[in-house]
Steps between C-alpha positions, in 0.01 A plus 500: 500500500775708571552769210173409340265799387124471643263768431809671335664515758858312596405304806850435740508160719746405796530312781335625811739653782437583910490827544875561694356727762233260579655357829482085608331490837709311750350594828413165561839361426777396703755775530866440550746825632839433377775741682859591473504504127823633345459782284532342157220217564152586291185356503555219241839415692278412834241398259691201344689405868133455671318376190645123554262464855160565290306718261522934601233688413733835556850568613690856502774696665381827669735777340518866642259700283763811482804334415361166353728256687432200684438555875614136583199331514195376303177253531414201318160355498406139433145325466554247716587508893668221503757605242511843680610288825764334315668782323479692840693162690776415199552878369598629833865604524602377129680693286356723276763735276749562756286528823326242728126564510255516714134300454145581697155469454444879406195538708415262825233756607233288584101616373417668843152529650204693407511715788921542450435570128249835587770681710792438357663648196558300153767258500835569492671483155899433478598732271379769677624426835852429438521854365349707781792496686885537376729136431668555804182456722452134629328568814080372502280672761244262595191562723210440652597190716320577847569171653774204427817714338809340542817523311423135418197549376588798232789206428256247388284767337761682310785278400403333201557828295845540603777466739444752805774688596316663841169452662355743809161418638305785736240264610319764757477735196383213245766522244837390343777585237654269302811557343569296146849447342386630138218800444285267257528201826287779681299646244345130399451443916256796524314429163461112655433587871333841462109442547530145696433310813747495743379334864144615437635847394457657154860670430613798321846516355697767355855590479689633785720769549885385536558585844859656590569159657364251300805276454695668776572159647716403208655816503573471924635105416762658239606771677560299808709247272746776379501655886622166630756426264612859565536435835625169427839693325574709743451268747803312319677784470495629894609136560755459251646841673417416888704153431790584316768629726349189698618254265823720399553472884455108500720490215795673622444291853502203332824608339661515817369189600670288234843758526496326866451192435784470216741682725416290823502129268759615203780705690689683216818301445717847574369502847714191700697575800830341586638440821 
């Protein structure tokens, strides 16, 4: 039909397309955050190294909308939970360019109650979290816990999105800060705990201000390491000093000693006496 003339007029035929900015719905997928991403990875790099665990309905790096570059880390999406739970499990510290990354589900929030869902906000999206504060930030504020806090607790609650470098608990004032090794480790901790149930408490997280001595201890422990082995050399050195004319004295006593001894045992041959 193509090229063909009907009613004199040249009638065109082609295959069909989706429009591009028509946009798959995966809301009811399984979502996969992938962190630590070196710079040069794209989305068809962490594409093809997660597409072996099951069929993605969407994958994609997050890039800085001013400068275009990759902010080390992206999402992939899969159909199937199962394969989600797998690439999570295996994908977890492998290489990936020339970093190790980091796998999580990108969204543990649980569907809250009816009575939760009225008075509090809309949920938490990643992208926009991790940049409302600046990189250096790794501290999470978290809330609203009345009864039950404990350092263990905010542990158990908060360690599978990172290692934690610091943890204070204020259990008569009913919150905590939590202080991640990497800014994304916290930002993905308040999307996933912000809005839950913690001991019969809905919580509120948020990031936290660095306090001036947030991290202090490691600061204290260093310090005191370089102050001891200071004190350690001049400790040497005031007893090297104290105990040398000491030994110089020994030295010069035992000299006499043995000058005895050979003159007492081994008279000199030039010293007989004759009748």
């Amino acid at each position: 039909m193509n090229g063909r003339k009907i009613l004199g007029k040249e009638v065109k035929v082609n295959w069909a397309t989706t429009p591009s900015s028509q946009k798959k719905d995966t809301s009811n997928h399984f979502h996969v955050f992938v962190g630590d991403l070196s710079p040069e990875i794209t989305t068809e790099d962490i594409k093809a190294a997660f597409a072996p665990f099951g069929k993605i309905s969407d994958a994609r790096v997050v890039k800085d909308m001013t400068t275009g570059k990759s902010k080390g880390y992206g999402f992939v999406s899969f159909y199937n939970k199962l394969d989600a739970e797998n690439a999570i499990v295996h994908m977890g510290g492998q290489w990936l360019g020339g970093r190790q990354i980091r796998t999580n589900w990108a969204t543990r929030k649980p569907p809250a109650p009816k009575s939760v869902q009225d008075n509090s906000s809309k949920q938490l999206r990643f992208e926009d979290v991790v940049n409302q504060s600046s990189p250096q930030n790794c501290t999470v504020y978290c809330g609203g816990i009345q009864s039950g806090l404990s350092e263990h607790l905010m542990r158990q609650t908060f360690s599978p999105f990172g290692q934690i470098m610091e943890i204070r608990v204020f259990p008569e004032k009913g919150y905590s800060f939590i202080r991640f090794s990497t800014h994304e480790s916290a930002a993905h901790a308040i999307v996933s705990v912000n809005g839950t149930t913690i001991e019969s408490h809905v919580v509120k997280c948020y990031w936290g201000k660095e306090s001036p001595d947030m991290g202090k201890n490691v600061q204290q422990v260093m310090e005191g390491v370089v102050l001891l082995y200071q004190q350690k050399l001049l400790y040497n050195n005031i007893l090297s000093l104290s105990l040398t004319p000491y030994f110089m004295a020994e030295k010069r006593s035992e000299k006499k000693v043995w000058n005895f001894f050979f003159f007492f045992f081994f008279p000199p041959t030039f010293c007989s006496f004759t009748s």
